[in-house]
N, C-alpha and C positions, 0 to 999 in steps of 0.2 A: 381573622380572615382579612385579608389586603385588599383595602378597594382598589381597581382601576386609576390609571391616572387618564387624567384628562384628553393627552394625545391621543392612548390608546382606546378611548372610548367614541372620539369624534373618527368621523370620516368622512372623505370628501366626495361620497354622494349623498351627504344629509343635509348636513350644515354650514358647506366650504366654500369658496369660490375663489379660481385662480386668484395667484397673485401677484400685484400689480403694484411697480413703484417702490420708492424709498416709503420707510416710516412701518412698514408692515409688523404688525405684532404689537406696536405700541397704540396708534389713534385710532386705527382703523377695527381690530382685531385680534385675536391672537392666531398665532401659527398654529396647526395640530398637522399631525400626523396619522397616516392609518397605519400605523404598525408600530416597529423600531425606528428609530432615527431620533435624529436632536432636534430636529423645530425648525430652526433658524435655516430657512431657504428650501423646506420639505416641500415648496409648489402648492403649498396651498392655505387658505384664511378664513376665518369666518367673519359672517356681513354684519356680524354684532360686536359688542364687546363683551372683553373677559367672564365677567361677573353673568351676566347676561346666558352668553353662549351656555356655560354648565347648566342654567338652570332652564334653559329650552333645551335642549340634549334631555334630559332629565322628565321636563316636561311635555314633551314632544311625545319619548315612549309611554308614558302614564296615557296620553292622549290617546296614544294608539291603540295601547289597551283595553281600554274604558270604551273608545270609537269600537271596535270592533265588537266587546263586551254587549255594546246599546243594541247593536246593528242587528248583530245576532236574537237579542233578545225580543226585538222588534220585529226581524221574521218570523221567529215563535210566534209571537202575534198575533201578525197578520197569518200566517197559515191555518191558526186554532179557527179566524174569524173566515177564512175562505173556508176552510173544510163545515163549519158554521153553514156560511151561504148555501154549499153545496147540498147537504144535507135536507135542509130546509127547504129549498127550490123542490128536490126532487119530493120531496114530504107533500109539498104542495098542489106537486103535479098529477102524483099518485091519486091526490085526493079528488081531483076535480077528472084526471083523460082516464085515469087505471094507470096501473103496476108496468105494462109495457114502453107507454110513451114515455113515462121519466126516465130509462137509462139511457138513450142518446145524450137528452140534453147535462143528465148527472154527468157523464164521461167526456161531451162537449166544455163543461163547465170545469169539473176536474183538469184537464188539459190543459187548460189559457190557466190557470190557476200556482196549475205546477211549475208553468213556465215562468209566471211572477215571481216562483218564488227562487226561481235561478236564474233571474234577471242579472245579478250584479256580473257574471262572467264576462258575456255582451251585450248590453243594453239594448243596440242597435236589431241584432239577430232575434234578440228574444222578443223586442216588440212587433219585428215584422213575422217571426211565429206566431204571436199570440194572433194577431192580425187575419193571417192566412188561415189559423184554426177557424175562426169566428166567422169571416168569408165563408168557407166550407158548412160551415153548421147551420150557416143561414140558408145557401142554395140545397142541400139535404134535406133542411127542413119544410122549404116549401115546393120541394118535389114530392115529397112521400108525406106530406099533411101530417106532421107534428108539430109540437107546441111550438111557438113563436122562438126564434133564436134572434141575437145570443141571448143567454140568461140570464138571470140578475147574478149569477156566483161568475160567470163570463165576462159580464159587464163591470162588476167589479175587480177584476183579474187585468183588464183590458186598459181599465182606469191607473189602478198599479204601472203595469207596462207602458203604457204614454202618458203617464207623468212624469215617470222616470226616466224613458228617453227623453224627453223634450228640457227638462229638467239638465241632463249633464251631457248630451251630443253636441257638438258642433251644429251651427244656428241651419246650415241648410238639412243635413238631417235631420235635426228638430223638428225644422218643421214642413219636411216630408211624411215622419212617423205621425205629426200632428193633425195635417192634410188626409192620412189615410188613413185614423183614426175617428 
């Protein structure tokens, strides 16, 4: 089986960048191509050299791999550990109000929970859901005299959710989600 060649494996929305100037190919970089063609004046270079470039192309996808591999696994995780929280909160509630008052705050708690765990889609939307749930559970709670909101499986959901925004939003929504957190 015939590995790829080099041009054919780069492309120039990974590892290119226009290109500029005599000398292209030799100090700077090498040429690649996304497809067919010969090299030489394909419109585009990469910001490394030769040797270099194959083994971040190379090492870039393993990266992404592995990143996604961690990520995933780390949600697994964190969901065993929220479903954990959840569980136990209501274990807890049962024990001290009865069987009735813990399924608000269990289903309060499950909801900012589930939304942590599909935070990565929009960071921004899911922390101001998780947000507006937890609002909600608190004025619920202290209209109709049930256990204190939010919950500790809430609280730790909420945690999740604005760390994360605050963590990779731009600095004014950061810390707007931080502010209303």
């Amino acid at each position: 089986m015939a590995l790829p060649s080099l041009n054919a494996v780069a492309s120039p929305d990974r590892l290119t960048a226009p290109v500029e100037g005599p000398g292209v190919g030799r100090e700077t970089g090498f040429v690649a191509t996304s497809g067919a063609g010969s090299g030489a004046g394909s419109g585009v270079r990469s910001s490394v050299g030769t040797g270099a470039a194959l083994g971040v192309k190379l090492g870039a996808g393993l990266g992404v791999r592995l990143g996604v591999r961690l990520g995933t696994g780390l949600d697994v995780g964190l969901g065993v550990g929220l479903a954990v929280a959840v569980g136990f909160q209501a274990y807890q509630v049962i024990d001290v109000w009865g069987a009735g008052y813990a399924v608000f705050g269990a289903v309060a708690g499950a909801v900012v929970c589930v939304i942590a765990l599909a935070r990565r889609r929009h960071r921004l939307w899911a922390a101001v859901a998780g947000l507006v749930v937890a609002a909600v559970a608190v004025l619920v709670s202290r209209l109709f005299g049930l256990p204190a909101e939010p919950s500790p499986a809430a609280s730790l959901g909420l945690a999740v959710l604005v760390g994360s925004a605050v963590r990779t939003l731009p600095w004014r929504a950061a810390c707007a989600v931080a502010g209303a957190g």
